[in-house]
C-alpha positions as CSV (number, residue, x, y, z in Angstrom):
1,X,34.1,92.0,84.5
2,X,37.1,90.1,84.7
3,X,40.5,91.6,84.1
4,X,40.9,89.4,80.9
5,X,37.9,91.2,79.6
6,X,38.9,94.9,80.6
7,X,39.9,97.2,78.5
8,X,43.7,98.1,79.5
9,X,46.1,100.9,78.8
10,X,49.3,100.8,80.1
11,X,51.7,103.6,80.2
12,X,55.5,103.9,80.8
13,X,55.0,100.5,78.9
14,X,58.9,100.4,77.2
15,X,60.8,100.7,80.8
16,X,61.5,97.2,83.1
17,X,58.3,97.0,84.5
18,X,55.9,98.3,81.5
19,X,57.6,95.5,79.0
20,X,56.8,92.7,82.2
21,X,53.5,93.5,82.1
22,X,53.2,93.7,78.2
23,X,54.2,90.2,78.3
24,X,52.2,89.0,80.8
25,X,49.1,90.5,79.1
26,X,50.0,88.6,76.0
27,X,50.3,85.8,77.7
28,X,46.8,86.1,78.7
29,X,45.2,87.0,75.8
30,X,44.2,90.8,77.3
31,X,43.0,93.6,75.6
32,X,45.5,95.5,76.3
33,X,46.9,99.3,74.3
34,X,50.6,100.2,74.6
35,X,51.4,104.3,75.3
36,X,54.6,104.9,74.7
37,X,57.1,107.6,72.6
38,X,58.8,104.8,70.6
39,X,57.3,101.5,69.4
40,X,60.8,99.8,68.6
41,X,60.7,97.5,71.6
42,X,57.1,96.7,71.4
43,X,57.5,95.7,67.8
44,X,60.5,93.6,69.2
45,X,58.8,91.7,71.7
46,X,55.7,91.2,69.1
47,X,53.2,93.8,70.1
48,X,50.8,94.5,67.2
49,X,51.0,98.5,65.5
50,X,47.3,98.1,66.3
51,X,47.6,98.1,70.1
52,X,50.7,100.7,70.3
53,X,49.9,104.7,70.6
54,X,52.6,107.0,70.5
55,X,52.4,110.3,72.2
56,X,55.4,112.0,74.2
57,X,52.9,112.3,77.8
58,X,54.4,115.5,78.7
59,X,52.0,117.4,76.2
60,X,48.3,117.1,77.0
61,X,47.3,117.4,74.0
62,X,48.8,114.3,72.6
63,X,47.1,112.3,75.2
64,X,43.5,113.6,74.2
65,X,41.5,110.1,73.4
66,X,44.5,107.5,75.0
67,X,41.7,106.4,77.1
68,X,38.6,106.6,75.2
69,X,37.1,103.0,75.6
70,X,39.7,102.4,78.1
71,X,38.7,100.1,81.4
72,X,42.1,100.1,83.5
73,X,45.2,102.5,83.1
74,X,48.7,101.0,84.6
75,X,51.0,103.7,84.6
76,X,54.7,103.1,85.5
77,X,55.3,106.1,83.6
78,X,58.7,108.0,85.7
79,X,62.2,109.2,84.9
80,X,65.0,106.6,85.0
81,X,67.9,109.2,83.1
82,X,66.3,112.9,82.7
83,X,66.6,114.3,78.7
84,X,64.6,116.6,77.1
85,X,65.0,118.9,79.9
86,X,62.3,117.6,81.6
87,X,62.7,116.8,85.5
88,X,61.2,114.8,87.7
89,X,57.7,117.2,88.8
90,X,57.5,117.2,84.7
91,X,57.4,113.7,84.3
92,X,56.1,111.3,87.8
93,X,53.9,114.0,88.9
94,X,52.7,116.0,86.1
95,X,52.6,113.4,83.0
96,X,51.1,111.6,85.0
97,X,49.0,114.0,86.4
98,X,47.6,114.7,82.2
99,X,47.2,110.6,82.0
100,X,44.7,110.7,85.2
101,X,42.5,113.7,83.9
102,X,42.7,112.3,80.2
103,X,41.2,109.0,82.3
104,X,39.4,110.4,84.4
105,X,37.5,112.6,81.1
106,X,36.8,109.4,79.6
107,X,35.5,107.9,82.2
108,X,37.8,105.0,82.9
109,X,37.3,102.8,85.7
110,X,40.6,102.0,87.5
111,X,44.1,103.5,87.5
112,X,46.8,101.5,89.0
113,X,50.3,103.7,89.4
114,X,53.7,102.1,90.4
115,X,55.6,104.6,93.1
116,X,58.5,103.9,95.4
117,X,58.3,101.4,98.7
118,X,58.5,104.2,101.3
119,X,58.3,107.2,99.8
120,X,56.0,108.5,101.6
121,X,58.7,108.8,104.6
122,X,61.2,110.4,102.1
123,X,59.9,113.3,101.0
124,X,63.6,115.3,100.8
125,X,64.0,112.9,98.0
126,X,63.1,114.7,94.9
127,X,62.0,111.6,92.7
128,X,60.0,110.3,95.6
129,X,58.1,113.3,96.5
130,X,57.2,114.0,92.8
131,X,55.8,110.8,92.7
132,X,53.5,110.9,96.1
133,X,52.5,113.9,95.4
134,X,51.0,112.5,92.5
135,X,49.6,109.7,94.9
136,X,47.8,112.1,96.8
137,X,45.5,113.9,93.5
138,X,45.3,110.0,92.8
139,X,43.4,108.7,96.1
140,X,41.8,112.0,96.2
141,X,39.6,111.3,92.8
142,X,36.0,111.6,92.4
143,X,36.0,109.7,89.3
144,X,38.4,107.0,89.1
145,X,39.6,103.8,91.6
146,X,43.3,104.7,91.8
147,X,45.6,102.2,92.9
148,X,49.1,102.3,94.5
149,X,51.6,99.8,94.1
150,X,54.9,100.6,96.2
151,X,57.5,98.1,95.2
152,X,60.8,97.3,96.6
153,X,64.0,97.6,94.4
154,X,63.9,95.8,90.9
155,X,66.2,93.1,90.6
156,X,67.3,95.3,87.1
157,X,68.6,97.5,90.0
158,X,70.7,95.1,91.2
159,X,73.1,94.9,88.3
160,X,74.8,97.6,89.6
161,X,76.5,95.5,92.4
162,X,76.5,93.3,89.9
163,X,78.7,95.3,87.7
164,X,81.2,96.1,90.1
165,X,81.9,92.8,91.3
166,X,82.7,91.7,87.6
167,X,84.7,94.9,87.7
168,X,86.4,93.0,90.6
169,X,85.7,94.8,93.6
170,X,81.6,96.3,95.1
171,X,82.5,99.3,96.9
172,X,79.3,99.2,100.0
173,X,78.9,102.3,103.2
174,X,78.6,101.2,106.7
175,X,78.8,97.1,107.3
176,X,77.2,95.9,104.6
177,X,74.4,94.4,106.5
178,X,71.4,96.9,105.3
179,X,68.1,94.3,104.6
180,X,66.5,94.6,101.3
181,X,64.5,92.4,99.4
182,X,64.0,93.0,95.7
183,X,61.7,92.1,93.2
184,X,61.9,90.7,89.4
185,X,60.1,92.7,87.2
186,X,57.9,89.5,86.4
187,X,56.8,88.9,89.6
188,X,55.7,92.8,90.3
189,X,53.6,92.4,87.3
190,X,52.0,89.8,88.2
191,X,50.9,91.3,91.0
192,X,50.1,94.4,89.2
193,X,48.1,93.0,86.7
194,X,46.3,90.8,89.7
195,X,45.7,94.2,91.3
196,X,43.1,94.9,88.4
197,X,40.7,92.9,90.4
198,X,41.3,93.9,93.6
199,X,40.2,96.2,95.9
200,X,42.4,97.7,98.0
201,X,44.2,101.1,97.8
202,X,47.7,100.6,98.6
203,X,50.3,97.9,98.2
204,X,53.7,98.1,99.2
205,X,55.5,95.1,97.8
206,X,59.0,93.3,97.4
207,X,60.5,89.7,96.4
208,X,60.7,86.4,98.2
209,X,63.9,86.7,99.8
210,X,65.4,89.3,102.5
211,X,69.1,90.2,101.7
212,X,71.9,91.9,103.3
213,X,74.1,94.2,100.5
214,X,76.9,92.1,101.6
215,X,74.9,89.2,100.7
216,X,73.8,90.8,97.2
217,X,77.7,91.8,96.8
218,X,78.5,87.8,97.4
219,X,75.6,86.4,95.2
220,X,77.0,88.9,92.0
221,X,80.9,87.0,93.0
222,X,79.4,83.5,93.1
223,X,78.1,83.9,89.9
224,X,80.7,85.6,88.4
225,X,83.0,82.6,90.1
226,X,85.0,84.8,91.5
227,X,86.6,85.8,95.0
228,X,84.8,88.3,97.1
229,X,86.4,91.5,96.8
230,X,84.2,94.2,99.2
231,X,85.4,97.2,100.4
232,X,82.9,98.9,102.7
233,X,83.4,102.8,103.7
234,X,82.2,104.4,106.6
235,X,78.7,105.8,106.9
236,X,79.7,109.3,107.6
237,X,81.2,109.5,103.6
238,X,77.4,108.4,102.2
239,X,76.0,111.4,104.3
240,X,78.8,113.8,103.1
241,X,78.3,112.5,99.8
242,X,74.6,113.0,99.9
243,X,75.0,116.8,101.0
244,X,76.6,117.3,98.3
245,X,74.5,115.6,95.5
246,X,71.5,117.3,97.0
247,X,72.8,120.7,95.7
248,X,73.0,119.2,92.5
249,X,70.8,119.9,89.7
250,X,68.3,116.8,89.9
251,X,70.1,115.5,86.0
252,X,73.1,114.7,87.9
253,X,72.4,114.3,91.3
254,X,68.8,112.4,91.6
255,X,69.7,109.2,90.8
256,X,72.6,109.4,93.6
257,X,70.0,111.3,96.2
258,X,67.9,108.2,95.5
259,X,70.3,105.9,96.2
260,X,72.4,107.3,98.9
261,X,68.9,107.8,100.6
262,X,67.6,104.6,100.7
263,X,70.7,102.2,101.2
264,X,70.8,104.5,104.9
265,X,68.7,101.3,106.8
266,X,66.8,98.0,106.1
267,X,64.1,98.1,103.6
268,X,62.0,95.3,103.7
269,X,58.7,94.9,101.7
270,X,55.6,92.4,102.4
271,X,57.3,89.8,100.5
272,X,55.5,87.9,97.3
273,X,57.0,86.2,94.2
274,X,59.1,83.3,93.5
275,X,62.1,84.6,91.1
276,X,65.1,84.4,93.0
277,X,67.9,87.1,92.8
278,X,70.9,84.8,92.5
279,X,69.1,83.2,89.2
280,X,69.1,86.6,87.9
281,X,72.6,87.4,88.8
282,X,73.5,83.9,87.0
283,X,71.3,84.6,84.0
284,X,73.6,87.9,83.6
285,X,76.9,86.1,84.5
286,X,76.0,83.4,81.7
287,X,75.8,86.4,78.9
């Protein structure tokens, strides 16, 4: 069966990703359900009521029957800004956790998840080691073909140098010259949806093109037409920094952990796509 003619449910489907792959299983005419707490951007981008199911995934029992008659689950179901009290073993590992047995009761097929490019070798992160330790009860079912999908950083994460260089000035640690290449959130579905067919396990994934943070910092000025304006602090702050923010309770100091963590060296994906980063940076620049 052909992934135009599974069944799909995807989950975490009103974030970046989950409304990239919405539209990309519109545009081929899938069968597709929407899981999500709120169906005001679904509506938006022309999702039928009949395909959306609301259910806040936290709570098993509103999940009972989300994957009856259900080939393929795509979850990129995680916490971008923590509310409801809920942290980040309540949400990546154990909402997800309720999605895969609710699939796994009905017999599903396939379930693709969306995790971190190497989080398996940052396990002192808190986001990343809630979400591999939901990797690991993944790869270990019985019942289901589970799927990882590591990607690099989202473009959408991006417009945060972005930001401060139309502030005027991107504040960077060390030199500047860490190697990252990001992906749009169209070309990660693409692969994600392509993935439905496949075999393999595990993919870790980024964008076409290999970039410096200076280089990022100078792509967000050049489209902004103006000067470069980069400050860059020295290495030893980010690690005193990231002491500190580790104490934190995870509401106000995971995102930072996250961050701090992974801007420490290069982190460069296999790369695939064709959306370029500084179209993206002029896309925002022309709003």
């Amino acid at each position: 069966m052909q992934s135009s003619n599974k069944r799909i449910l995807v989950v975490g489907s009103t974030g970046y990703l989950g409304l990239h792959i919405i539209e990309h299983l519109q545009g081929m005419g899938a069968d597709f359900k929407a899981l999500a707490r709120n169906d005001k951007k679904l509506c938006a981008q022309g999702v039928h009521p009949n395909q959306i199911r609301l259910a806040q995934v936290s709570e098993p029992s509103e999940l009972k029957g989300v994957c009856d008659n259900i080939d393929v689950v795509i979850s990129c179901l995680g916490i971008t800004r923590q509310r409801d009290g809920l942290g980040y073993m309540d949400i990546d590992y154990q909402a997800n956790l309720n999605l895969l047995l609710e699939a796994e009761r009905a017999g599903a097929s396939k379930f693709i998840y969306i995790s971190a490019f190497n989080a398996p070798i940052y396990q002192d992160v808190r986001i990343l080691k809630a979400k591999e330790k939901f990797v690991r009860r993944l790869l270990a079912s019985e019942v289901v073909d589970g799927c990882v999908i590591r990607p690099n950083g989202f473009f959408s994460d991006m417009t945060e140098i972005f930001n401060m260089a139309k502030a005027g000035r991107v504040h960077l640690f060390g030199d500047g010259s860490q190697a990252i290449n990001p992906i749009h959130g169209q070309d990660l579905a693409n692969f994600v949806v392509a993935c439905i067919d496949a075999n393999e396990q595990q993919y870790d994934l980024g964008g076409p093109t290999t970039l410096t943070l200076r280089d990022i910092a100078n792509l967000a000025f050049d489209a902004l037409d103006k000067p470069s304006r980069i400050t860059y602090y020295p290495d030893s702050l980010r690690k005193l920094i990231l002491a500190v923010v580790k104490r934190l309770p995870e509401k106000w100091g995971g995102p930072a952990e996250f961050f701090l963590s992974i801007i420490a060296k290069d982190s460069v994906a296999p790369s695939y796509g064709d959306c370029q980063l500084k179209d993206y940076y002029q896309t925002l620049a022309n709003k």
